[in-house]
Every structure is written in structure tokens, then in C-alpha cells.
N, C-alpha and C positions, 0 to 999 in steps of 0.2 A: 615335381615340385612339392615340400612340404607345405601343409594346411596352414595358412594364417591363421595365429592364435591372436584372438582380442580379448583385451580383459577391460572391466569396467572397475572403477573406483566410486565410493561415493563417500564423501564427505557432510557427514550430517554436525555440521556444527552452532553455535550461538547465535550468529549474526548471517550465515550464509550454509546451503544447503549446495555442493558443489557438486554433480557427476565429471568424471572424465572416462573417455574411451582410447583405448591404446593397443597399439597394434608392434607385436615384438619385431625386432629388426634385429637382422644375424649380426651387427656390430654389439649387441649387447645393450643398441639402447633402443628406443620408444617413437612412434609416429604417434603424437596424438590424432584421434581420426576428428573427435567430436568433445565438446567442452559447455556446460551451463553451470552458471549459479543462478538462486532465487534467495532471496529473502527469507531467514530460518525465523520465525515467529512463534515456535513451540516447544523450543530448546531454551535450558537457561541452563550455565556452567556446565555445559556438555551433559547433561541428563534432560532426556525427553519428559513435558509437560503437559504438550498437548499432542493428542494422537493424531487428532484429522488437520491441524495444521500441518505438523510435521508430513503427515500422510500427500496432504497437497506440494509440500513443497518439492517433495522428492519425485511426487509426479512432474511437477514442470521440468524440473532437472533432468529427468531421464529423459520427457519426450524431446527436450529441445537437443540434447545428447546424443538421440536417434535419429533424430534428423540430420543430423547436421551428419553425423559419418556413415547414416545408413546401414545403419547393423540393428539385429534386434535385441536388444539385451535382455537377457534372460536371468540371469544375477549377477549378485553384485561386491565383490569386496568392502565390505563397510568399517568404518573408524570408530571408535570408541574410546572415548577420553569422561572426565568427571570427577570430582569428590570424591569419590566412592571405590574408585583405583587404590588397589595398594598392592604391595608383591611383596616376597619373599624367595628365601633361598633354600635349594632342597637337596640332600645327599641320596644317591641312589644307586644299589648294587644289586648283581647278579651273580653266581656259579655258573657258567657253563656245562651243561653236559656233556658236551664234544670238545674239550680244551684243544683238543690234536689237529680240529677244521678253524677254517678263518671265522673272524667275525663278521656277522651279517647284516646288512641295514634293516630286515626283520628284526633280529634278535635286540638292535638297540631303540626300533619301534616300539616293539616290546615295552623294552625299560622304560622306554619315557610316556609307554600309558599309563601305565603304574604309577608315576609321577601326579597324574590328572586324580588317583583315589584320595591322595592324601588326608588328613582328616584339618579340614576350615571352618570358619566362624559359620552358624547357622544363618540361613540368606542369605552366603554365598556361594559363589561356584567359579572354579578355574577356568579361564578362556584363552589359557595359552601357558606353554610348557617349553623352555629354550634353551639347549642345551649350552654350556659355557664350555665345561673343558670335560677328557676322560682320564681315569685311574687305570691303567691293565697291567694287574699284578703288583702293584704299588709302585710303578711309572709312571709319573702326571705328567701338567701338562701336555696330551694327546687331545689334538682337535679332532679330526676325524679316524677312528680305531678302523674302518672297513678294514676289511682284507689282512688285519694284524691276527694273530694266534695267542690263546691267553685264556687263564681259567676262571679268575675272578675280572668282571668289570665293574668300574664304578664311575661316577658322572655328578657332575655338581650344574645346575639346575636352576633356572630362573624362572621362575612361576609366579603368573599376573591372574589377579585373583579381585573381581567385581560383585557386586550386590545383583542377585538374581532378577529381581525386579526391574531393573537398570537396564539387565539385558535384554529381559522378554519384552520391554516399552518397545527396544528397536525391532526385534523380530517382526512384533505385531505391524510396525509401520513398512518395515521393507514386507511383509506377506499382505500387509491392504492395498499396497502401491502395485502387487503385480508382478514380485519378484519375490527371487530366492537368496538367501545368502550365501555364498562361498566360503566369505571365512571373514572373523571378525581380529579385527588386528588395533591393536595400541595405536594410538595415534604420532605418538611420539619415535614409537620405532618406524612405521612408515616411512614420518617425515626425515630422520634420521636417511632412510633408503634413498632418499631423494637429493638431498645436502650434504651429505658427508662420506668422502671418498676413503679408499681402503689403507691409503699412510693414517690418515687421521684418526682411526680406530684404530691403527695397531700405536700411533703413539701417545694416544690419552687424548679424547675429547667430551664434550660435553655439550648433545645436544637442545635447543631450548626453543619451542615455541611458544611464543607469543600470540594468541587468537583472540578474538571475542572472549568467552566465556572464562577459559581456563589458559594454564602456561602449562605446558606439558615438557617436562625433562628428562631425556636417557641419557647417560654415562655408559662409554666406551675406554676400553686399555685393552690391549694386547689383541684385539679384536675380537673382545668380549662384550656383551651386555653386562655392566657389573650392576646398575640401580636404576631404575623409572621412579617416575612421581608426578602428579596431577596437584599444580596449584590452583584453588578453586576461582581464581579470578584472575582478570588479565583487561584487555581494550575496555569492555562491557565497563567497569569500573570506574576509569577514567573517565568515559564519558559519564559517568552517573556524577561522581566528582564536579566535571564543568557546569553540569546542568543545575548542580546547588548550589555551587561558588558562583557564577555569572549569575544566576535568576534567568537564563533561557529555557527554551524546551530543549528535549533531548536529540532532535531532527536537527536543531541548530547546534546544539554541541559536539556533535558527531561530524559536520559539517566543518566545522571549524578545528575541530583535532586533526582532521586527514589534512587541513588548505594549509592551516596555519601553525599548527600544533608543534611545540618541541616539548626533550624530553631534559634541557638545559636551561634555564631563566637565565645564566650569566651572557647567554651567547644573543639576547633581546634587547634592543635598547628601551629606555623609558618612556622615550616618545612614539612608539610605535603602537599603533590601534587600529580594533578593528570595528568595523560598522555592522552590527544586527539589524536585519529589518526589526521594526515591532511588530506586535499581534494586532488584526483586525483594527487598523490604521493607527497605533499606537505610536510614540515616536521612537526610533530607530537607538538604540544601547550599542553604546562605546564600550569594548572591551582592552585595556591594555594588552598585549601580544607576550610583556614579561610578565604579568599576573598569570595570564592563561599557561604561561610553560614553567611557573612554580606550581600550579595546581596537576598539572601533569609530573612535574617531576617529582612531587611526592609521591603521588602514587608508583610510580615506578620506581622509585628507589623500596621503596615499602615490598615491591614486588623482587627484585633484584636480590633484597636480604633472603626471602625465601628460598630462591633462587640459590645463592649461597651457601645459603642452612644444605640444602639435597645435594650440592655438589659437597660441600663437605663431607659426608658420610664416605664419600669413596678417594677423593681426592688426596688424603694424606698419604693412604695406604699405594696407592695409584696416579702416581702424578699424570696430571694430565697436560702434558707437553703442546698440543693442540689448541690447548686453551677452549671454547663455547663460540659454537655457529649459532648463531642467532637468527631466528627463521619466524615468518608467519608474519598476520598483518600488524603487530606490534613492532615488528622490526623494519616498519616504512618512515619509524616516527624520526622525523629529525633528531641526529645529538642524542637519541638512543644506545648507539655505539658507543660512543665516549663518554657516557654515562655508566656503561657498563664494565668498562674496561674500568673506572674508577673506583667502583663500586665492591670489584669480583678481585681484581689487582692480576687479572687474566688477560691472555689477548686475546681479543674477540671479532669476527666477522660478520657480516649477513650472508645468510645462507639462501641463496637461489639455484630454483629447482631446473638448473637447463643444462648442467652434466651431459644425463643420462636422456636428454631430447634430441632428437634428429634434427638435420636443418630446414627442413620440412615446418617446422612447427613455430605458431608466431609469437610475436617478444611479449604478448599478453600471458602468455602462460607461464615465462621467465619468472614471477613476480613471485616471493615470497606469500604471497595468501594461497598459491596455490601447493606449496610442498607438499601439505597433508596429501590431496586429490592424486598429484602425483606419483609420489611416495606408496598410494595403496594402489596404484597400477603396477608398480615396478614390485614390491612387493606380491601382490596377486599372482608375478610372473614365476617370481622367483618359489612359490610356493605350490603352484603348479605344476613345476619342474622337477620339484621334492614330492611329487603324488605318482609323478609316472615312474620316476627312481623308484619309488615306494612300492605301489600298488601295481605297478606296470599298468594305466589304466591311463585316459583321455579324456577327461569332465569335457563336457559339451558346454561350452561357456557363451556362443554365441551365435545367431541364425541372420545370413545378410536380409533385409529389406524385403530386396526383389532377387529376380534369377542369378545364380552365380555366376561372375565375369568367367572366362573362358578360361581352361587350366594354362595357357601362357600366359596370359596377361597377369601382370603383379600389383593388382589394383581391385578394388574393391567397386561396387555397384555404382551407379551416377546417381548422384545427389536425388531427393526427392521433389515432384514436378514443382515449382511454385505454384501451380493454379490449385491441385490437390490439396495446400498445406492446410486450410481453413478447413476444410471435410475432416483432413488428419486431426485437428486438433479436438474438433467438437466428436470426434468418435474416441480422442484418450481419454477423454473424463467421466467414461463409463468403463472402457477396458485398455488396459494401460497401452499395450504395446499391438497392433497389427500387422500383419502382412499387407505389403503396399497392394498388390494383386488384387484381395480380397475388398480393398477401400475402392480400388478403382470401382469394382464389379456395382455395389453399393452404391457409388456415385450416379451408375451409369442408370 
């Protein structure tokens, strides 16, 4: 029986700090094994602010993640989004020495290290290099050259390019937390991995999340990446919006944007309100229900233009037949949809992430706030896959719990004791991750 491969996903965003654990299934798609969010308190517009919050959250995230599928996570696929994103397009050629042998997935590794020298703004540095189409011998459109024969190769090149700073915030947090990184991926293509199936890239789409902090966009044709882009604000906003137009706090605007929140006024009637406790026995604030969803639907149309502006750069050139899968916790907002399709003159969906989930796994995780989390497991998979092609090699991505089930059995370790959990947890907050074994021992 081949090795269970688990990969771990973390989702370090604005409003929520998410791990997921996923366990590959020969159908192509995912068992999640184990699943947390926490409270992200040290992220603002996807760039890290504070180190020991972030640091905390990612702990809670991972232990409750450990537990719950009983694997030890050793690292982690992590997401990166922010302001500070921006890409470019890169040409890139070789002469062959051997024109007479095939081409080889070394040789075009090669080429696309070379890609990673290029020369960028000072404080930056590339964090990913993706290939779109090949040139052999002035032949385009060639998705994948392997095994062709050819003296000149050339390759056009999508290269995502962050503020160094930006980066090493997250290193420092995933290396205080107790972990390693894998490999740090766009958030946007993730979620992409997770929402949008393979017609849909080859006829023009356009993916868009909607998060906390940031809206993050990839564009697809032909089943290419043709454009990303990072708009710097997204939910976070809107709630900031409610909290000055009502005179609430921000715990109550946030509260009332998920209950009651549209992203239409027309679709509210007049008479409809809603009741605020007051502060520290103050008297209770009426809120009309269509005031509350003009102050939202401004914002989001104000977001949506953006949105626009980046799909156009590629759209004219690239019709995008597909139209925009609209994913993430902006796209829970009521009349969201219909907003957008007005707005963009597109057709547009909600993108939920249960594709590529087994039926194993429960309708909590369907939910568009999770694409991202998912998205960098399936992802993670998919780029593991591309290491052993590569490297011929097996990154050690995961350690069970306890002893390993028996080689027939097709199941992972039994849950962790409940009477143990309490020992477990007051031992993660010195050292992330233990062997149950060793906690027993400790207890005993």
C-alpha cells in the first residue's frame, strides 16, 4: 500500500488564522483529517503586525488541527496575500546543447530558475515563477514541451514578486510557532485550486476573493494564469464603514453585517430595523436594515470598481467566457451576487470549496471562508507531486500522533485520549507539537 501523504494548509489571514490537514485520496480529491480557526489579531490587510499574536494564533490553530486528525505537523503550506503583491511577465529562453535528445523536466527547471534572478525593485524578492505557455523553435502555444526535440526553447512566465520584509514577518512566525515552511503560495491561486474547475480556466475566468483584509484576483484563459492582484481592503472595511455610520462598536458591526447585512438597499424595505443592545445599560440603538445595506453597498461597489479595473487588463484581450467565481467570507454577503453581476456586466457565481472534498468531510468546510485553507492543501498536493517529478525525492511532510495503524488498515491513529487533552494543551505552549507517547510518559 502506498504511504498516506498529509499536507497541512495555513491560512494566516485578517480576521481568522485557519489550519487545515488533508489527506490525498486516489480519486483526486482530499479527506480533510482536522480543521481550526482562531482569531487573527496581528494581521491587518494580509501583512503581519504583530509577531507574538500572530505567533499565538497559529499555535492554537495548529494544536487544535493536531488533535483533532492526529498527525504531527511538521510544516506547513502557507498563504500570502497583501498590498505589497504585485507580478509581472517574464520571457525566457535557452539553446539546447543536445537539440537531437528530448527535452527534460531538469532542463526546463533550469530555465525557470533563472527566471527567480531577474533583476526587481530593491526590498523585493520573487516567491514564485509559473510557467504559462512554451516557444520550441518558434512553435507556441506548447503547454508542456517534455519529451519534444528542439534547439531553442522559450517560455513566457508569471512571476509574483513581494516586499521582503512581508515575507520574513511570516517566516519568523511560522519558525516561533514550531514549524517549517513548505512553500509559500499566493493566496489567490490557492483559492483559485479550490473553486474553479478545469472548463473554466480553459474558457476565461476570473477568480475573486473576498476576505477580511484584502480581495485577492487571479485571471485565467486558455488555462493560463494571465494576471493576479491584491486589493488592499475587503470585509475589514465594511465593518469599519458600519461602525461610523451607526455609532456602534466594531463587535456589534461585524455582528450585524454577517445576521443582517446586504450588499443591495433596494432589496430592504423601510420599515425594517434592527435592535442594538447599548453600552453599560445605555438604551438600546435602532438601526434601519436599508441604511445598514446602502452603507455596505457602497463599499462594495467602491470594491467591485476595483475589481473591474484588474479584470480589465486582461479581459479585452482574453474574453472571459466564465465570467468571476466569487469566493471567500465577502461572498456570504447577501445580494452580493447581484451586485456584482451589475456592477462587472459578467456572470458571476459563489465559489465553494467541496469540488475537490471527499464525502467524508462535513458541510462546515463547504463554506466559502474556507477556499483559501483548502485551496493550500490541494495546492501543497499538487506541488509535492511536481518535487518528486522533479527531484525524484519525498519531503517528509508529516509524523502520526501515536504508533502507526497496521499496513492494511487505511486509517489513521484513533483520536487523541480526551482525559489527556488538558496535559496536551498546557505542554503546546512551551513546545508546539509532541508525541502523544512522550505526554503520556510526563503525565504518568
Amino acid at each position: 500500500m502506498e504511504k498516506p501523504l498529509y499536507i497541512a494548509g495555513l491560512d494566516i489571514g485578517t480576521t481568522k488564522v485557519a489550519c487545515i490537514v488533508g489527506e490525498r485520496k486516489e480519486n483526486g480529491k482530499i479527506n480533510i483529517l482536522g480543521y481550526a480557526k482562531t482569531e487573527s489579531t496581528g494581521v491587518k490587510h494580509g501583512m503581519v503586525f504583530n509577531i507574538d499574536e500572530t505567533v499565538t494564533a497559529i499555535q492554537r490553530a495548529v494544536e487544535e488541527a493536531s488533535n483533532q486528525s492526529n498527525i504531527r505537523i511538521k510544516s506547513v503550506n502557507v498563504g500570502i496575500a497583501g498590498r505589497h503583491i504585485r507580478s509581472l511577465c517574464h520571457h525566457g529562453q535557452m539553446i539546447r546543447e543536445t537539440p537531437d535528445k528530448t527535452i527534460t523536466m531538469d532542463e526546463l527547471e533550469k530555465m525557470r530558475d533563472e527566471a527567480f534572478k531577474i533583476a526587481i525593485e530593491p526590498g523585493e524578492e520573487i516567491i514564485d515563477v509559473i510557467p504559462q505557455e512554451y516557444i520550441i523553435d518558434n512553435e507556441s502555444d506548447i503547454r508542456n514541451p517534455k519529451g519534444m526535440i528542439g534547439l531553442q526553447v522559450e517560455a513566457n512566465y508569471h512571476v509574483i514578486i513581494a516586499r521582503v520584509d512581508s515575507v520574513r514577518n511570516i517566516m519568523t512566525c511560522i519558525n516561533k510557532a514550531g514549524l517549517e515552511m513548505e512553500h509559500l503560495i499566493l493566496e489567490p491561486i490557492a483559492s483559485a485550486r479550490a473553486v474553479i474547475d478545469d472548463d473554466e480556466r480553459e474558457a476565461g475566468v476570473a477568480l475573486v476573493d473576498m476576505g477580511g483584509g484584502t480581495t485577492d484576483i487571479a485571471v485565467f484563459h486558455d488555462n493560463i494564469l494571465y494576471h493576479t492582484a491584491v486589493i488592499p481592503f475587503a470585509g475589514n472595511v465594511i465593518t469599519d464603514d458600519i461602525h461610523k455610520g451607526c455609532l456602534i462598536i466594531k463587535k456589534q458591526a461585524e455582528a450585524i453585517k454577517v445576521q443582517y447585512g446586504s450588499a443591495m438597499a433596494t432589496e430592504n424595505r423601510t420599515d425594517e430595523y434592527v435592535s442594538i443592545p447599548g453600552i453599560r445599560g445605555s438604551q438600546p440603538k435602532e438601526i434601519s436594515l436599508q441604511n445598514l445595506a446602502s452603507i455596505i453597498q457602497a463599499r462594495v461597489e467602491e470594491i467591485l470598481d476595483c475589481v473591474n479595473m484588474e479584470i480589465q487588463k486582461v479581459n479585452p484581450v482574453h474574453k472571459l467566457i466564465s465570467g468571476i467565481v466569487l469566493t471567500g467570507g465577502g461572498a456570504m454577503l447577501k445580494h452580493v451576487q447581484q451586485l456584482a453581476e451589475f456592477k462587472t456586466g459578467m456572470n458571476v457565481r459563489i465559489g465553494y470549496p467541496d469540488e475537490y472534498l471527499s464525502n467524508e468531510n462535513v458541510d462546515e468546510l463547504k463554506s466559502p471562508i474556507y477556499s483559501t485553507g483548502i485551496g493550500l492543501v490541494l495546492e501543497g498536493i499538487k506541488r509535492y507531486e511536481h518535487e518528486i517529478l522533479v527531484n525524484k525525492r519525498q519531503p517528509e511532510i508529516f509524523e502520526e500522533n501515536e504508533e502507526p495503524a497496521e499496513p492494511e488498515e487505511d486509517v489513521v491513529t484513533e483520536p487523541v485520549n480526551p482525559k489527556d487533552k488538558d496535559g496536551f494543551i498546557k505542554k503546546i505552549l512551551s513546545r508546539l507539537i509532541h508525541n502523544i507517547n512522550d505526554i503520556d510518559q510526563n503525565i504518568e
